[in-house]
C-alpha beads as a LAMMPS data file, in Angstrom:
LAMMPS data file: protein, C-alpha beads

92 atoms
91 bonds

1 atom types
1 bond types

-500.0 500.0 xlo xhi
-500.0 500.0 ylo yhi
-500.0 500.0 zlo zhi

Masses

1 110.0

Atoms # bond

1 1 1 2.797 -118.538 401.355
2 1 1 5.003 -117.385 398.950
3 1 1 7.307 -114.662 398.127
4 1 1 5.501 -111.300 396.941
5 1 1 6.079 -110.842 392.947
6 1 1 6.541 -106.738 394.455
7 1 1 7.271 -105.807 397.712
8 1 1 7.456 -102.165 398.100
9 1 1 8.790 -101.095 401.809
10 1 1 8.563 -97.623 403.568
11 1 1 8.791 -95.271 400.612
12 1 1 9.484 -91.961 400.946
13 1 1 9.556 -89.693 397.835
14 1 1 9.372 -85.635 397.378
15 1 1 8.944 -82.823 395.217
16 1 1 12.063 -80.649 395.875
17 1 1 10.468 -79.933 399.600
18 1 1 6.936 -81.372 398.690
19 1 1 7.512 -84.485 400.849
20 1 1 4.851 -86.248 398.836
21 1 1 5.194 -90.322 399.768
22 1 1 4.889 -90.644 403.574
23 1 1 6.317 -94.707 404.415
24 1 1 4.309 -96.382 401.411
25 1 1 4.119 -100.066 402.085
26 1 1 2.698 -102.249 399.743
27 1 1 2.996 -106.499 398.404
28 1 1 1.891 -108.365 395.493
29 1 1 1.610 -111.809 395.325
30 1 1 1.767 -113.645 392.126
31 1 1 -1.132 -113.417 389.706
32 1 1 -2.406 -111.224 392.729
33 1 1 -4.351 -108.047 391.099
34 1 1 -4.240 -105.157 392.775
35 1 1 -5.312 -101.319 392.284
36 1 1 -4.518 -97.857 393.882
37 1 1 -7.582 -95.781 394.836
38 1 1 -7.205 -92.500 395.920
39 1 1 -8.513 -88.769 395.973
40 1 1 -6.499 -86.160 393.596
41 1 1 -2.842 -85.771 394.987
42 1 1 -3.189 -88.789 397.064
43 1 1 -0.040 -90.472 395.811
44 1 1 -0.970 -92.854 392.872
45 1 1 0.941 -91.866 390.103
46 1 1 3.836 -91.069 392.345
47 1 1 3.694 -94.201 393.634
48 1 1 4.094 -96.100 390.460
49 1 1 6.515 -94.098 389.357
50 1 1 8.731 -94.832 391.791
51 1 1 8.025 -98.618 391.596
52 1 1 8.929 -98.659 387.761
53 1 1 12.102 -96.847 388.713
54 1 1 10.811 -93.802 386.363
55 1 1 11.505 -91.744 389.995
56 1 1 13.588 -92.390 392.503
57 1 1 12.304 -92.667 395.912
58 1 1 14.348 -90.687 398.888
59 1 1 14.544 -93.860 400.943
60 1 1 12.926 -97.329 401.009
61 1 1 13.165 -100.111 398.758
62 1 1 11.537 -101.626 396.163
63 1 1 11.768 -105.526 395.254
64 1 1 10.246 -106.921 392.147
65 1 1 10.826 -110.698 391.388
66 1 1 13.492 -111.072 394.314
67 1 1 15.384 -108.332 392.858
68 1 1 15.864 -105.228 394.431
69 1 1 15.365 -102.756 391.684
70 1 1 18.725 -100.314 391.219
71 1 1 20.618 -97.743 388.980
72 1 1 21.029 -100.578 386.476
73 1 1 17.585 -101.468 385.986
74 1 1 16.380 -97.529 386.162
75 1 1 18.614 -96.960 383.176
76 1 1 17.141 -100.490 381.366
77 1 1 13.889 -99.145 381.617
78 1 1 14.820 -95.566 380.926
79 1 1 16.546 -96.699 377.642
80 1 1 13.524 -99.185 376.855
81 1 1 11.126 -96.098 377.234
82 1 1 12.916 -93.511 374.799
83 1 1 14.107 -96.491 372.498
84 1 1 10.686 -97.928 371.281
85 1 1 8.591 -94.166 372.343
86 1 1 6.133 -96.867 374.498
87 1 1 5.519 -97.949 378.098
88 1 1 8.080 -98.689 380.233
89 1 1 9.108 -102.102 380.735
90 1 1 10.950 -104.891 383.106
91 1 1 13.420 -107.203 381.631
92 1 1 14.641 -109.878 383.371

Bonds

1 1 1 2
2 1 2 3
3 1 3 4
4 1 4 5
5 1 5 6
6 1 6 7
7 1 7 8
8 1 8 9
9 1 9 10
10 1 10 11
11 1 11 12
12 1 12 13
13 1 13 14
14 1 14 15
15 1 15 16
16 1 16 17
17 1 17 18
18 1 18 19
19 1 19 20
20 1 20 21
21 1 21 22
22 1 22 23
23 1 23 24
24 1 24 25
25 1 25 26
26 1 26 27
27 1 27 28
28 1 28 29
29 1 29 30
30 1 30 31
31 1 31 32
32 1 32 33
33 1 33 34
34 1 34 35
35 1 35 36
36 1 36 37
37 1 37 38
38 1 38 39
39 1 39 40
40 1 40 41
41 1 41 42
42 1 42 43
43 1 43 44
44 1 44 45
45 1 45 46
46 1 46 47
47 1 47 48
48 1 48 49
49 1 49 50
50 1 50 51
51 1 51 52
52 1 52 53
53 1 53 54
54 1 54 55
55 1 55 56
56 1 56 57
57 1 57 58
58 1 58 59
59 1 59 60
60 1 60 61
61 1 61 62
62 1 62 63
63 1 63 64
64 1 64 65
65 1 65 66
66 1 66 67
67 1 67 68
68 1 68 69
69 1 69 70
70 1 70 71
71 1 71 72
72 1 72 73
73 1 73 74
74 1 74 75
75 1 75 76
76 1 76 77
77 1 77 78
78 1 78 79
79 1 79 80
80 1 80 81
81 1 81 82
82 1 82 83
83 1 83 84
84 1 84 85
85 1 85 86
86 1 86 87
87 1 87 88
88 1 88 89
89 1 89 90
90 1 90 91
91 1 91 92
């Protein structure tokens, strides 16, 4: 098998003391689709915030491509964002 595309590992994330992401494990494989289902305040959008770096989780970590994702590529995407008023976006 090969190496997950995204490999997200024990995420936690909160809302001042809203401890919102409880250990949130997830991989994707390449050209592996994959969804988030969930009731209302389950976790979704939280949860891909924090894997496009648009939050910061309080612990975990969050691999994409081999590369643990850091301050650098926060501040990449961050820039990208407010630069071109669109999605956010990875750059390798």
């Amino acid at each position: 098998m090969t190496a997950p595309l995204l490999e997200v590992k024990d995420v936690h994330f909160a809302y001042g003391d809203a401890h919102v992401l409880h250990g949130v494990s997830l991989s994707v494989q390449p050209g592996e689709i994959v969804t988030l289902v969930g009731s209302n305040g389950a976790g979704k959008s939280t949860t891909l915030r924090n894997v496009s770096r648009l939050l910061t989780p309080r612990s975990g970590s969050i691999v994409f491509d081999g590369r643990r994702l850091d301050v650098r590529a926060h501040a990449k995407i961050f820039q990208d964002r407010h630069l071109r008023r669109g999605g956010a976006s990875f750059r390798r």
